[in-house]
C-alpha angles and dihedrals in degrees: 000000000000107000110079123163127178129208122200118187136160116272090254106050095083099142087050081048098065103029081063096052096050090052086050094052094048082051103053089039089072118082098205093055094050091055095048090052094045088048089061109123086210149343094289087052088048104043090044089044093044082044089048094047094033084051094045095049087049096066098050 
């Protein structure tokens, strides 16, 4: 394993919760998209390449 994310949300917000863990497993079911995260140089080049993905799929 070289992939982790963590998710941290308030206690109440279960339904977010898992709306948010779906989008992350489409994500990381994706190879290319893996490669690209794993290819970020720091934290800035991660968050803006999981926002640009996470957007993308979004939109599908």
């Amino acid at each position: 394993m070289d992939l982790v994310l963590a998710l941290m949300v308030p206690e109440h917000f279960t339904d977010q919760h898992l709306a948010l863990l779906g989008q992350v497993a489409e994500l990381f079911s994706h190879a290319d998209v893996c490669a690209e995260l794993r290819a970020a140089g720091d934290a800035q080049q991660l968050f803006e390449r999981i926002s640009r993905r996470t957007l993308q799929f979004s939109e599908v």
